[in-house]
mmCIF file of the N, C-alpha and C atoms, coordinates in Angstrom:
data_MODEL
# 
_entry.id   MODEL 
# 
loop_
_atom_site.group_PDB 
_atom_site.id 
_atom_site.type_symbol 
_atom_site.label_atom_id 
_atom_site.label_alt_id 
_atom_site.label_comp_id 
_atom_site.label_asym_id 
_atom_site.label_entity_id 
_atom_site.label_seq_id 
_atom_site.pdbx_PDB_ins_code 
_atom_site.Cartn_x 
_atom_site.Cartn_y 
_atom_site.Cartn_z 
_atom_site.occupancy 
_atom_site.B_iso_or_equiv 
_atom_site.pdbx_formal_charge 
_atom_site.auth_seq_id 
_atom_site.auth_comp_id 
_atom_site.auth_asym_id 
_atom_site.auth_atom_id 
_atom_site.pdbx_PDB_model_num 
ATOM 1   N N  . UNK A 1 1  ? 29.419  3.206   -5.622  1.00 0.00 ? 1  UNK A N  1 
ATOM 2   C CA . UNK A 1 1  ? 28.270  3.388   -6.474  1.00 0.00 ? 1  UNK A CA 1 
ATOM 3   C C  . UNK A 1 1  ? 27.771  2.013   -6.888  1.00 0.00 ? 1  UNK A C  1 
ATOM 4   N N  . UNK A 1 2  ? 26.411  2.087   -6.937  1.00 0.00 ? 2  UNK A N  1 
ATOM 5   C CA . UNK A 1 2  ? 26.040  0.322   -7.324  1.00 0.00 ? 2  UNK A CA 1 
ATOM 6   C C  . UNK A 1 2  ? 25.557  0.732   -8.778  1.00 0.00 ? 2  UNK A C  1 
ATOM 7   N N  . UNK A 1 3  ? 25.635  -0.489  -9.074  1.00 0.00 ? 3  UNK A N  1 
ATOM 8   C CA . UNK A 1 3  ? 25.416  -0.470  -10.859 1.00 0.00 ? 3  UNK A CA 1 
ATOM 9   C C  . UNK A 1 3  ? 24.190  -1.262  -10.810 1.00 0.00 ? 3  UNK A C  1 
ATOM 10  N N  . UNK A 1 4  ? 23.122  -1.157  -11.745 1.00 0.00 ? 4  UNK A N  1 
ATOM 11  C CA . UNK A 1 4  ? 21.619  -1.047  -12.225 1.00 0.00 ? 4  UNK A CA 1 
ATOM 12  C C  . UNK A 1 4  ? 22.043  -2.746  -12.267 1.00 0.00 ? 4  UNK A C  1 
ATOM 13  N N  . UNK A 1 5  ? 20.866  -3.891  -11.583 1.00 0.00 ? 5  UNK A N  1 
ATOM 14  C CA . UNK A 1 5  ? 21.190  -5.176  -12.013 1.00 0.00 ? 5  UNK A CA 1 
ATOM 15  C C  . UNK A 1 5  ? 20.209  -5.444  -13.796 1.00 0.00 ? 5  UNK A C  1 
ATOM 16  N N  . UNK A 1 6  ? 21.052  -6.248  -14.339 1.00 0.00 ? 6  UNK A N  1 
ATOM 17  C CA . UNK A 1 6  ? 20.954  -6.476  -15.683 1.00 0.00 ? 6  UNK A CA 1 
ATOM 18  C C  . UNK A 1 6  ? 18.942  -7.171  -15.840 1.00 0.00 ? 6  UNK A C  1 
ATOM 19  N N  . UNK A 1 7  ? 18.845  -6.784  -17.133 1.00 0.00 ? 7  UNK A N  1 
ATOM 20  C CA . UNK A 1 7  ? 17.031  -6.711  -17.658 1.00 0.00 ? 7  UNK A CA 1 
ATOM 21  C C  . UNK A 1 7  ? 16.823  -8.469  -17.374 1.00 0.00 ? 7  UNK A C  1 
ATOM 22  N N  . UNK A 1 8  ? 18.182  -9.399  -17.522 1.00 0.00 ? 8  UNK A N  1 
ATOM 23  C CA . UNK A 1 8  ? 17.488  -10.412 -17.467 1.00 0.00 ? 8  UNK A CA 1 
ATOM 24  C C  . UNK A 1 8  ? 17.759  -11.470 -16.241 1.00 0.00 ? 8  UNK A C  1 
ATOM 25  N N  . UNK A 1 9  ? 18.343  -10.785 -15.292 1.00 0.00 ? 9  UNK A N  1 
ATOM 26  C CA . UNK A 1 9  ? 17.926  -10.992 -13.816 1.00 0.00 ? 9  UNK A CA 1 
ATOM 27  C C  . UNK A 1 9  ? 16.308  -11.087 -13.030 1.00 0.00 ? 9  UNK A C  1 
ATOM 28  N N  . UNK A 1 10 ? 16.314  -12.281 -12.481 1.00 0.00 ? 10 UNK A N  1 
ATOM 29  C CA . UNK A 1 10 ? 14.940  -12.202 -12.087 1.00 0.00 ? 10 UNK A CA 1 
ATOM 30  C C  . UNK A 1 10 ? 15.273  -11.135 -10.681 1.00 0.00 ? 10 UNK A C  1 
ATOM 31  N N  . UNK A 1 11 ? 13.655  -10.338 -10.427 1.00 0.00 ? 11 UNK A N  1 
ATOM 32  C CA . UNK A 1 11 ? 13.741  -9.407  -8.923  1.00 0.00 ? 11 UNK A CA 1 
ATOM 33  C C  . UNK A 1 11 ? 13.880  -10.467 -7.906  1.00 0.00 ? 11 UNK A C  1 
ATOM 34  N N  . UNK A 1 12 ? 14.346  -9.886  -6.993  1.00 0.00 ? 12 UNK A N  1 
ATOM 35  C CA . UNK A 1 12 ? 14.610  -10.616 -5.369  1.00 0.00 ? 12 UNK A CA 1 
ATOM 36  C C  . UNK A 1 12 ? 13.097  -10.373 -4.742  1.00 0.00 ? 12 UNK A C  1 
ATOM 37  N N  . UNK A 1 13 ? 12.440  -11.381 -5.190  1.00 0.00 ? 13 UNK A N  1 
ATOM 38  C CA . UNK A 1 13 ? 11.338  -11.148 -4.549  1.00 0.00 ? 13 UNK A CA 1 
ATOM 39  C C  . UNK A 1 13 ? 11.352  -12.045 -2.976  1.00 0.00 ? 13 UNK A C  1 
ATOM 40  N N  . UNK A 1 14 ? 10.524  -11.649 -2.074  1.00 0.00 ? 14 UNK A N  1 
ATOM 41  C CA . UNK A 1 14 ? 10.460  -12.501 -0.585  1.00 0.00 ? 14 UNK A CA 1 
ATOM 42  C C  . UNK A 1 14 ? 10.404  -13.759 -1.305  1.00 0.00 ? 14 UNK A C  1 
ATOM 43  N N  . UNK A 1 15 ? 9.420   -14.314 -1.861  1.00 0.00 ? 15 UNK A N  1 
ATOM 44  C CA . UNK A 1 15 ? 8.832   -15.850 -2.144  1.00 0.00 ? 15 UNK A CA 1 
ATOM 45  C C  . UNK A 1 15 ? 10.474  -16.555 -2.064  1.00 0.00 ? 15 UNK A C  1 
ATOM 46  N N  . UNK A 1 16 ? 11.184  -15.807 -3.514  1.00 0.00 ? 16 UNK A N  1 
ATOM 47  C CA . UNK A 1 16 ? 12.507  -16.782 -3.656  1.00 0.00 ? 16 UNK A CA 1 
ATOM 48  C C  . UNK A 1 16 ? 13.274  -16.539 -2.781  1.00 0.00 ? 16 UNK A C  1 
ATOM 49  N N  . UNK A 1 17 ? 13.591  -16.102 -1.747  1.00 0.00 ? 17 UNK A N  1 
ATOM 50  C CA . UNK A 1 17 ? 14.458  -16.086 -0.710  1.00 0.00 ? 17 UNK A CA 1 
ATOM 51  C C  . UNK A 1 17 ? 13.863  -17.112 0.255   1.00 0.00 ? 17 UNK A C  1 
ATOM 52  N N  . UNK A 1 18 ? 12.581  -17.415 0.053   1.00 0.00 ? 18 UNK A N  1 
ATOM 53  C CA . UNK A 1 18 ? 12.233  -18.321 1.172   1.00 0.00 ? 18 UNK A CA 1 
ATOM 54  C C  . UNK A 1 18 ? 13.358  -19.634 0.688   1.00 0.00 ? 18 UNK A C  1 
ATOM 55  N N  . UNK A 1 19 ? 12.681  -19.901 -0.721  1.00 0.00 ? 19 UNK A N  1 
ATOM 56  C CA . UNK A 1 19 ? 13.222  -20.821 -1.134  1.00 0.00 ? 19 UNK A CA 1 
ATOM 57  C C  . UNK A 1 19 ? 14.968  -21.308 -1.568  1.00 0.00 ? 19 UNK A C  1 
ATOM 58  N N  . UNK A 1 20 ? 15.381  -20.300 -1.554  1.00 0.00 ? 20 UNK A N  1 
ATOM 59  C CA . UNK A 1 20 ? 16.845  -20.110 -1.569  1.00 0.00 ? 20 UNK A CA 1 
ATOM 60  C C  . UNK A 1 20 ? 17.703  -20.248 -0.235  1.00 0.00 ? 20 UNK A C  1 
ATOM 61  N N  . UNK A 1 21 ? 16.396  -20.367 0.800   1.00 0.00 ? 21 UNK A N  1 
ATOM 62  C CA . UNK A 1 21 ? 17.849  -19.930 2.132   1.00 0.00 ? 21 UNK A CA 1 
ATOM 63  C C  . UNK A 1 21 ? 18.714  -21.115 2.936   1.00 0.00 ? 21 UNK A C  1 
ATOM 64  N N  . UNK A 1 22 ? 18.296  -21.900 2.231   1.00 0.00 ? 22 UNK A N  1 
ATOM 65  C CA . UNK A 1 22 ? 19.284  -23.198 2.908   1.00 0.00 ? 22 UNK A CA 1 
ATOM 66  C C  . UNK A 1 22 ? 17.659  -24.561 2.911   1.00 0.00 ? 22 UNK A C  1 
ATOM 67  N N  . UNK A 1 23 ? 17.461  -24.307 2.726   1.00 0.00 ? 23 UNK A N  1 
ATOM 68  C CA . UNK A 1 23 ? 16.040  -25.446 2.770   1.00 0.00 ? 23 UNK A CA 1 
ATOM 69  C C  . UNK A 1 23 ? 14.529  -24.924 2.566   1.00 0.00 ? 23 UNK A C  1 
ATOM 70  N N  . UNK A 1 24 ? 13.861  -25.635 2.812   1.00 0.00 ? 24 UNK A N  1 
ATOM 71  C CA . UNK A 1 24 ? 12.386  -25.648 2.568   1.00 0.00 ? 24 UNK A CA 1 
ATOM 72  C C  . UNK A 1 24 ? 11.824  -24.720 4.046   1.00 0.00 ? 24 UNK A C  1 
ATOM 73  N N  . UNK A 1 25 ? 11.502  -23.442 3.740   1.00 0.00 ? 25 UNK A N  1 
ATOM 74  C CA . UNK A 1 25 ? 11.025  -23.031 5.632   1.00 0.00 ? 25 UNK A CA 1 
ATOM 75  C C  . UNK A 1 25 ? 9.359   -23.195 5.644   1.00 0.00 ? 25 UNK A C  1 
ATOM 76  N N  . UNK A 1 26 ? 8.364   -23.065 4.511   1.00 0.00 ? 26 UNK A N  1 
ATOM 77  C CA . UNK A 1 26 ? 6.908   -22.989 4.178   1.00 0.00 ? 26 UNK A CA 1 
ATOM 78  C C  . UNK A 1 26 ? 6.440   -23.842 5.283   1.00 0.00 ? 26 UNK A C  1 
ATOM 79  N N  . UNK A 1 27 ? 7.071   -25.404 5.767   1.00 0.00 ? 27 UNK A N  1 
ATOM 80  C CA . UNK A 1 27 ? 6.120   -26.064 7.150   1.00 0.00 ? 27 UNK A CA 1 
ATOM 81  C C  . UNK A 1 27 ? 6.275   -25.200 8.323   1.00 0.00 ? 27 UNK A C  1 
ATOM 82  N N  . UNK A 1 28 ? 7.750   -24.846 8.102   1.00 0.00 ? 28 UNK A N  1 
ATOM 83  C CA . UNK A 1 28 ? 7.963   -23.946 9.493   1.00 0.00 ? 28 UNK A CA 1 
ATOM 84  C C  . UNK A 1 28 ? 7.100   -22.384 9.967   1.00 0.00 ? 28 UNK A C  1 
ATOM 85  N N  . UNK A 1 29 ? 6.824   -21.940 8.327   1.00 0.00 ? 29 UNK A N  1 
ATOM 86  C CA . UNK A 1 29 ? 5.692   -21.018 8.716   1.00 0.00 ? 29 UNK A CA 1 
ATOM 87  C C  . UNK A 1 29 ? 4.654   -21.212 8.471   1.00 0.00 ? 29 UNK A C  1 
ATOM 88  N N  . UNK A 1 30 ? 4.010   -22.078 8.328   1.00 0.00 ? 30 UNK A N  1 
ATOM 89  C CA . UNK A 1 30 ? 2.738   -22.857 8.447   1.00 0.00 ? 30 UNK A CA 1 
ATOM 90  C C  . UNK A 1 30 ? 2.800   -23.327 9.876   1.00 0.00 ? 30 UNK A C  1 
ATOM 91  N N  . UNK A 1 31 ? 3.267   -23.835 10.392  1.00 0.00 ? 31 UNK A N  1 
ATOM 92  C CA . UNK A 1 31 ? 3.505   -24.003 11.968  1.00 0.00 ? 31 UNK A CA 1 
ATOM 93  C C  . UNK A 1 31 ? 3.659   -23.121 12.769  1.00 0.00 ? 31 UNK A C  1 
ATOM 94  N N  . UNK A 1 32 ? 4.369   -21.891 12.574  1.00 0.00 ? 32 UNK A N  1 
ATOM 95  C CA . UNK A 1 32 ? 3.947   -20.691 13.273  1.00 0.00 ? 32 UNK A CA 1 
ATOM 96  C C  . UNK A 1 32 ? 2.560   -20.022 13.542  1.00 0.00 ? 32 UNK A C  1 
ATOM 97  N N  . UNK A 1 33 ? 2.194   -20.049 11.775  1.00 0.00 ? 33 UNK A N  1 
ATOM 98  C CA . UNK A 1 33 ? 0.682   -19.160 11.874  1.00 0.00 ? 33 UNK A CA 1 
ATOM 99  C C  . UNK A 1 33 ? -0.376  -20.484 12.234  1.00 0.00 ? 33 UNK A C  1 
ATOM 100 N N  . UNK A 1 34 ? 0.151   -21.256 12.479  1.00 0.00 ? 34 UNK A N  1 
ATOM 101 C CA . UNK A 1 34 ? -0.961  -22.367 13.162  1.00 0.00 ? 34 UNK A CA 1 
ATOM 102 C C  . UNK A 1 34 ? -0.896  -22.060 14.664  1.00 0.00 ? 34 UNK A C  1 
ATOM 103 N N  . UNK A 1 35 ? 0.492   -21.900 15.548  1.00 0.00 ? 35 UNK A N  1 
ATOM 104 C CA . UNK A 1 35 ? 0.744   -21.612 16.917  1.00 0.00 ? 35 UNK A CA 1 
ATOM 105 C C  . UNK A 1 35 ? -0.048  -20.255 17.546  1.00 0.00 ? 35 UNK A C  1 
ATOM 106 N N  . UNK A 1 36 ? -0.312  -19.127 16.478  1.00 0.00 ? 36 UNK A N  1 
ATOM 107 C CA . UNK A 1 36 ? -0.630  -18.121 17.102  1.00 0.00 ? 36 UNK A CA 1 
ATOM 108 C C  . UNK A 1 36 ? -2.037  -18.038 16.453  1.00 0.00 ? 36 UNK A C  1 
ATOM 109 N N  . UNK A 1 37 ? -2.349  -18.839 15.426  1.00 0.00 ? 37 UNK A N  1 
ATOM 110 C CA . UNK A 1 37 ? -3.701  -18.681 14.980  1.00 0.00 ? 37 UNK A CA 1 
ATOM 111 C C  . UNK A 1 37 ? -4.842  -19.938 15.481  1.00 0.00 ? 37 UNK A C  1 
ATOM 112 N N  . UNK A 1 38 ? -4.349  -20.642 15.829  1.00 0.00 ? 38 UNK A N  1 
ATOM 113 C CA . UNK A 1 38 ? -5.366  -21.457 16.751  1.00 0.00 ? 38 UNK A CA 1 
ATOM 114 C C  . UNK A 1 38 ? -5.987  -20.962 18.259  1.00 0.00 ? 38 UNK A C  1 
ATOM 115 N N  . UNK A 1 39 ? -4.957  -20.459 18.771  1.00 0.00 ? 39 UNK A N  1 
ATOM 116 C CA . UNK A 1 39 ? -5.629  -19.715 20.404  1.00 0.00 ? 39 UNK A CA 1 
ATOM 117 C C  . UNK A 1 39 ? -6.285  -18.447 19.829  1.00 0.00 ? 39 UNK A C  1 
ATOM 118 N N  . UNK A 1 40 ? -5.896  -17.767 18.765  1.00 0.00 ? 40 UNK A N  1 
ATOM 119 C CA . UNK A 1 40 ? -6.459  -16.342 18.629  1.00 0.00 ? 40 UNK A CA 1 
ATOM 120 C C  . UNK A 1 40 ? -8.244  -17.029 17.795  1.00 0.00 ? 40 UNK A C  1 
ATOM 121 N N  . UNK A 1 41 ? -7.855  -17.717 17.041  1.00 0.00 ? 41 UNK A N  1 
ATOM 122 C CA . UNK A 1 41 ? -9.688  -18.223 16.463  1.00 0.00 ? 41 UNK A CA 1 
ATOM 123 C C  . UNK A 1 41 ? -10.109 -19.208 18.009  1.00 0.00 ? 41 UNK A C  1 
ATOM 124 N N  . UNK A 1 42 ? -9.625  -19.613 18.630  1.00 0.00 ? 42 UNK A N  1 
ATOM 125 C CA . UNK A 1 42 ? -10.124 -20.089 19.993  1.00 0.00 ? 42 UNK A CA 1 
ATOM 126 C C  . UNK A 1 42 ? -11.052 -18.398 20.768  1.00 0.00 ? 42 UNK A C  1 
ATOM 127 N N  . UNK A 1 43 ? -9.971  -17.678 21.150  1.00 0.00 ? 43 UNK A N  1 
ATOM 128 C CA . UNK A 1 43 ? -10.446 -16.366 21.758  1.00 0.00 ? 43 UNK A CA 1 
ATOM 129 C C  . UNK A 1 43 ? -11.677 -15.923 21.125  1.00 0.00 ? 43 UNK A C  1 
ATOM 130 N N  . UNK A 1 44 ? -11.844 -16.087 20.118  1.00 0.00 ? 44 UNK A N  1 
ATOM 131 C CA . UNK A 1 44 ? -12.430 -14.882 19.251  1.00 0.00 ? 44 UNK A CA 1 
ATOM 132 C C  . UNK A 1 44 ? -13.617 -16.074 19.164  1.00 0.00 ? 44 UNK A C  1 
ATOM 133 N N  . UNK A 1 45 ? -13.590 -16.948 19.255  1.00 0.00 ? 45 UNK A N  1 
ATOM 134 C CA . UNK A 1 45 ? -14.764 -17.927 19.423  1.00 0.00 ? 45 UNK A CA 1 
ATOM 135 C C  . UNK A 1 45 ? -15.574 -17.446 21.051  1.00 0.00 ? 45 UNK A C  1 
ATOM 136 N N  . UNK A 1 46 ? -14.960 -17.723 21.934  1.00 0.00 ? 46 UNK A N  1 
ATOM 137 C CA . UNK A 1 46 ? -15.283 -17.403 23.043  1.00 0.00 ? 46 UNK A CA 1 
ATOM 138 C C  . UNK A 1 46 ? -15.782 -16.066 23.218  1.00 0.00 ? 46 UNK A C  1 
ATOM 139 N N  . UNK A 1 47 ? -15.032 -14.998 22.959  1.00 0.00 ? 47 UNK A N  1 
ATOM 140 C CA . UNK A 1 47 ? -15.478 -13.508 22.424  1.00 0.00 ? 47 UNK A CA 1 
ATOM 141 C C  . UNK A 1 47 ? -17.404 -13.070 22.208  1.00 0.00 ? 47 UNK A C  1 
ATOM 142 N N  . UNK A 1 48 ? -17.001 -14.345 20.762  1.00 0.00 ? 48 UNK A N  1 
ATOM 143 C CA . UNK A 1 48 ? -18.544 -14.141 20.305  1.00 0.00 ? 48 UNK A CA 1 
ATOM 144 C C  . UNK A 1 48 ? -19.746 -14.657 21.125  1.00 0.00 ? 48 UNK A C  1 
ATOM 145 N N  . UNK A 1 49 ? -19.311 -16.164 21.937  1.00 0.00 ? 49 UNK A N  1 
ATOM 146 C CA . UNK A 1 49 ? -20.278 -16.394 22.338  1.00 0.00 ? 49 UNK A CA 1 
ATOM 147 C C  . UNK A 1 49 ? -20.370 -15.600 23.909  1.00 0.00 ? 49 UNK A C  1 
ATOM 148 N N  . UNK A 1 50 ? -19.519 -15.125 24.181  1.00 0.00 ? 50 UNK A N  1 
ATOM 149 C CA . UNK A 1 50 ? -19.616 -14.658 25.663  1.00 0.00 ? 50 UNK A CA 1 
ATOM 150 C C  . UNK A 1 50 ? -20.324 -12.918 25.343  1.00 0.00 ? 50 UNK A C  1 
ATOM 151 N N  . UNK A 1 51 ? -20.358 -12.533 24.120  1.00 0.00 ? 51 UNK A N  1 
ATOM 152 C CA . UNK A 1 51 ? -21.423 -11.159 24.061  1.00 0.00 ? 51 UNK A CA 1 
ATOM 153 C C  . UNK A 1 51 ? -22.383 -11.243 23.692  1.00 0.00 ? 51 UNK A C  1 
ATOM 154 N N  . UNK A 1 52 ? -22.740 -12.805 23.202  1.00 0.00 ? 52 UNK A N  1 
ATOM 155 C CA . UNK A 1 52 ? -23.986 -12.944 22.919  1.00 0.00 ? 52 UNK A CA 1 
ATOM 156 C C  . UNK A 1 52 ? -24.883 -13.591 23.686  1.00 0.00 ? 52 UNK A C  1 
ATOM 157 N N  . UNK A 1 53 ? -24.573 -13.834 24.700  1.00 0.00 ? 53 UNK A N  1 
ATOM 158 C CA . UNK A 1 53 ? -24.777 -13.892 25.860  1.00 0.00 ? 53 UNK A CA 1 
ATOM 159 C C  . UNK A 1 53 ? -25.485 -12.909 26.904  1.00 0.00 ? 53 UNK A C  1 
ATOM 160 N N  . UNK A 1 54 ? -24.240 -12.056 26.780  1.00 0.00 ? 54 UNK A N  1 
ATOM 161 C CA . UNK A 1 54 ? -24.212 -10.641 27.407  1.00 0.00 ? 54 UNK A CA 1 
ATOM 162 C C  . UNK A 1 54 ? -25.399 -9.587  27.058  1.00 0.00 ? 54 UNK A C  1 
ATOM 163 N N  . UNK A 1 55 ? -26.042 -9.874  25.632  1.00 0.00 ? 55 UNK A N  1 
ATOM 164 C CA . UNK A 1 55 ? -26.510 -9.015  24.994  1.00 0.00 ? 55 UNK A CA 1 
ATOM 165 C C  . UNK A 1 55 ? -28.077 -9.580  24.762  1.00 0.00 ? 55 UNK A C  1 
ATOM 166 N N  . UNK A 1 56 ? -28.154 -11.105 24.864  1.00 0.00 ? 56 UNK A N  1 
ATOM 167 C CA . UNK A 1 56 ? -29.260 -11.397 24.410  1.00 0.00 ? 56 UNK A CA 1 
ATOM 168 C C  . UNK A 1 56 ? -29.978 -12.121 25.984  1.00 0.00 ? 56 UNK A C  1 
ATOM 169 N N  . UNK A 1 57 ? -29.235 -11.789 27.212  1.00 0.00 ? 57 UNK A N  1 
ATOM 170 C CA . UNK A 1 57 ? -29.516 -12.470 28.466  1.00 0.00 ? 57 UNK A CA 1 
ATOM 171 C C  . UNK A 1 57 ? -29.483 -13.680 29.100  1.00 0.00 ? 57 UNK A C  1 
# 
């Protein structure tokens, strides 16, 4: 049976686990959503101009 954690425990929120897990990870996921978000705003650039294209002749 688990017992209720005490009123003046802070919650386990995500944020502090980032910060708790052995170091600093925030560049490392800033560097991720840079890896998959630069080709996807690349695509989606190309996207737009290749239907407007398509659409305006």
């Amino acid at each position: 049976m688990t017992t209720p954690s005490s009123p003046s425990s802070p919650p386990d929120l995500p944020h502090s686990r980032l910060r708790s897990s052995g170091g600093n990870r925030i560049p490392l996921i800033a560097f991720a959503w840079l890896w998959v978000g630069a080709p996807l705003c690349y695509g989606l650039y190309e996207l737009v101009l290749k239907a407007k294209q398509l659409f305006t002749g």
